[in-house]
N, C-alpha and C positions, 0 to 999 in steps of 0.2 A: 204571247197574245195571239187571239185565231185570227184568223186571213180577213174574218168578215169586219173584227174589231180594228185589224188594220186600215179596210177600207173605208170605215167609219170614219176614222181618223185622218186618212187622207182626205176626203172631203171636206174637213174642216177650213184644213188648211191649204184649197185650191185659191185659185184668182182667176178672173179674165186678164187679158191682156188682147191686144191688136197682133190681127196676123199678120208675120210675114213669111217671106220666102223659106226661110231656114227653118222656123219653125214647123211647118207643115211637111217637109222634107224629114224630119224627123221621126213623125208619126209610125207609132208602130202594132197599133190597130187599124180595123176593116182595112186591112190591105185594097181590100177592091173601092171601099168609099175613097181612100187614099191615092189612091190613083187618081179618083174622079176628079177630086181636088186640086193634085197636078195639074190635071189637066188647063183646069178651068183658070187659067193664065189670067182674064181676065175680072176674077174676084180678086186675087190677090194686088192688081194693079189698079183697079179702081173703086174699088168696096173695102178700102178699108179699116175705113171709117166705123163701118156697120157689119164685120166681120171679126170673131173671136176666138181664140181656144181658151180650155182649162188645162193645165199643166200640174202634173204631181212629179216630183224627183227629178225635173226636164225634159218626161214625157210627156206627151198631148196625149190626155184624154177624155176628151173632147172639143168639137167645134162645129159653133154657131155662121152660116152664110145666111147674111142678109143684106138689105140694098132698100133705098129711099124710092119711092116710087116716082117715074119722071112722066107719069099722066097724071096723078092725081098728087096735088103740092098738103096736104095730109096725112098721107099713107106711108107704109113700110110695108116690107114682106119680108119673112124669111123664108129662107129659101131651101137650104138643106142645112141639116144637125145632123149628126152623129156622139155617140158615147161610146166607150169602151166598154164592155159585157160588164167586168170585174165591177167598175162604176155605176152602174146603174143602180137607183133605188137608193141614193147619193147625193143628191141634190145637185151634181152636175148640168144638168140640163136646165132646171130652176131655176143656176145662178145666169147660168148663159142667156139665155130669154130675160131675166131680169134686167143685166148688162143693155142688152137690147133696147127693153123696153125704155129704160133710162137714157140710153142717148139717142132714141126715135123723139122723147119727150121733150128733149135738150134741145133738137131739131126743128120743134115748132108742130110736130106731125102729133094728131089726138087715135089713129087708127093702125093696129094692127094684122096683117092677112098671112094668111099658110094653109097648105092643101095637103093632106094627105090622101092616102087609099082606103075604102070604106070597107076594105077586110085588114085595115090596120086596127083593130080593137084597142091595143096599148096607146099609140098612138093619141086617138080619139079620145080615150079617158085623160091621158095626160094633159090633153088641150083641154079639154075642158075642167080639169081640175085649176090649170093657169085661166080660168076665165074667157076663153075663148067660147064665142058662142058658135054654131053651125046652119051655113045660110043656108036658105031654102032653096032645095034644087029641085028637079023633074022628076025624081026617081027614090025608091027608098032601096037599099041595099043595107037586110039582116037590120031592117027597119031606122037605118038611118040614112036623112035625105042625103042624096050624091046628085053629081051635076053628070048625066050621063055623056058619054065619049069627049071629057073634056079633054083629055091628054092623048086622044086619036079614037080611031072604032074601035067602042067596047072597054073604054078605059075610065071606066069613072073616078069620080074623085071627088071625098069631100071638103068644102073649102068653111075653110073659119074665119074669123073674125074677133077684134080685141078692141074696144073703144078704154082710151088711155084714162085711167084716174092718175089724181094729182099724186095719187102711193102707191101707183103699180110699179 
């Protein structure tokens, strides 16, 4: 079987599951997102609710950070995602945002928000293939609006948005 048939395959048969410690510890892609992760002591203590990996053979590859919003009693964000290269173009990221959006929904929350970089092209099509629409910012960047210096000077960023249906 070719490598690409195998990963077909493997995505069949991922899951989400809730993150914990040991699992993320294990991670053996984006070593550098993996670290970040570490770091980030408090996702794994208090988001974990609204935090997930995918796992293939008891690796992680991939994982969903997201968190309920504590200004607005509707909202959700996610926050950071990652996939493994090999994974990609997999449904990985799909199922994880799905996972998401089902238990933002479960939640009582009708809205979803996430930002990326307006020279993320992948990105950007990927959200908006999930439905995410692209709010209106100040600035168009390679013609698409961005909120300019939201993430410091010169740091633009486009932000989305997901208003929940009852089958997202």
């Amino acid at each position: 079987m070719s490598n690409q048939n195998s990963q077909r395959r493997a995505a069949r048969f991922l899951f989400c599951r809730q993150r914990d410690q040991r699992l993320v510890g294990r991670a053996k892609f984006a070593r550098h997102a993996a670290e970040i992760v570490l770091r980030m002591q408090f996702i794994r203590t208090h988001f974990r609710e609204t935090s997930f990996v995918a796992e293939y053979d008891f690796d992680i590859i991939g994982f969903l950070n997201g968190f309920f919003s504590q200004t607005f009693s509707d909202e959700a964000y996610i926050h950071f995602v990652g996939v493994h290269p090999d994974f990609r173009k997999h449904g990985v990221a799909r199922m994880l945002y799905e996972k998401f959006f089902a238990v933002t929904r479960a939640a009582g929350r009708n809205t979803v928000r996430c930002v990326t970089s307006p020279v993320n092209k992948i990105s950007i099509a990927f959200h908006q293939r999930m439905g995410f629409e692209i709010e209106s910012g100040d600035v168009a960047v390679d013609g698409i609006s961005a909120h300019s210096n939201y993430d410091g000077k010169g740091e633009s960023r486009v932000l989305f948005f997901k208003r929940l249906e009852s089958g997202d």
